[in-house]
C-alpha positions in Angstrom: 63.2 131.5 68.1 65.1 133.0 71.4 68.7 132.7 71.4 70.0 132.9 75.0 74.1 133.2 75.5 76.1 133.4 78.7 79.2 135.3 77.9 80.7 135.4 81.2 80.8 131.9 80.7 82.9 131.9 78.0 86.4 130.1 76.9 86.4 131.9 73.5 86.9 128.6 71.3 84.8 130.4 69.0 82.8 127.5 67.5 79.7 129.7 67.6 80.9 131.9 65.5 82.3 129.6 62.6 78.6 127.9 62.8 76.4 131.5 63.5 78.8 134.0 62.1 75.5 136.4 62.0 75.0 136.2 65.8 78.1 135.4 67.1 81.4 137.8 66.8 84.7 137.1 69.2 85.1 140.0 71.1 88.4 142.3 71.6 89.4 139.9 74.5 88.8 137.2 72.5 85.3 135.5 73.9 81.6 135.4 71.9 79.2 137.8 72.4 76.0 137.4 70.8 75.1 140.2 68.1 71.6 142.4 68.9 71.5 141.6 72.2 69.6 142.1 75.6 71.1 141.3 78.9 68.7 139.3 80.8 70.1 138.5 84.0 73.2 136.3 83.2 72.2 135.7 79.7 72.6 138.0 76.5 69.1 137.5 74.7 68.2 137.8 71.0 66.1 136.4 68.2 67.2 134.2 65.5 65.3 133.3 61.7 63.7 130.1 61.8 66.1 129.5 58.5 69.2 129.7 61.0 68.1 127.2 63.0 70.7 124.3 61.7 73.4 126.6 62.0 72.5 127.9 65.6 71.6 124.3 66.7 75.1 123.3 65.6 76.9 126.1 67.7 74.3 125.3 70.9 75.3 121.2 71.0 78.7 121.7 69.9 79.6 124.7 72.6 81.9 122.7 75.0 80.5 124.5 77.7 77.3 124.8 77.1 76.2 128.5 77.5 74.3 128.8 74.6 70.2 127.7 74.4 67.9 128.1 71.4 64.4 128.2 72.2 
C-alpha cells in the first residue's frame, strides 16, 4: 500500500509516530517525516506492509490535520 505524507504540513503532535513508529520519526525541529521516502510534489511517498495497515490507518484518521493518506 502507498503511504503519502505532507510534512510541510505538519504541527508535530507526533500521533503518527506513537501508532507507525516504523515510518514515522519526529524530526530535529520536532515535526514527522515519513521513513524511506520520495518527495512527490508536496507529499513524502513510501510503501507500507499490508500487516501495518491497522497501525497506519490509526495514524492517517487520527492526524488532526490530515496530511497523511494510505492507499
Amino acid at each position: 500500500m502507498r503511504i503519502r505524507h505532507k510534512k510541510h504540513e505538519c504541527i508535530g503532535c507526533a500521533l503518527c509516530e506513537q501508532e507507525a513508529p516504523s515510518y514515522f520519526v519526529m524530526d530535529e525541529e520536532g515535526m514527522a517525516t515519513l521513513l524511506d521516502f520520495q518527495q512527490v510534489g508536496v507529499f513524502q511517498t513510501g510503501e507500507g506492509l499490508e500487516i501495518d495497515r491497522a497501525a497506519l490507518k490509526r495514524a492517517a484518521d487520527g492526524c488532526p490535520v490530515n496530511i497523511i493518506h494510505i492507499d
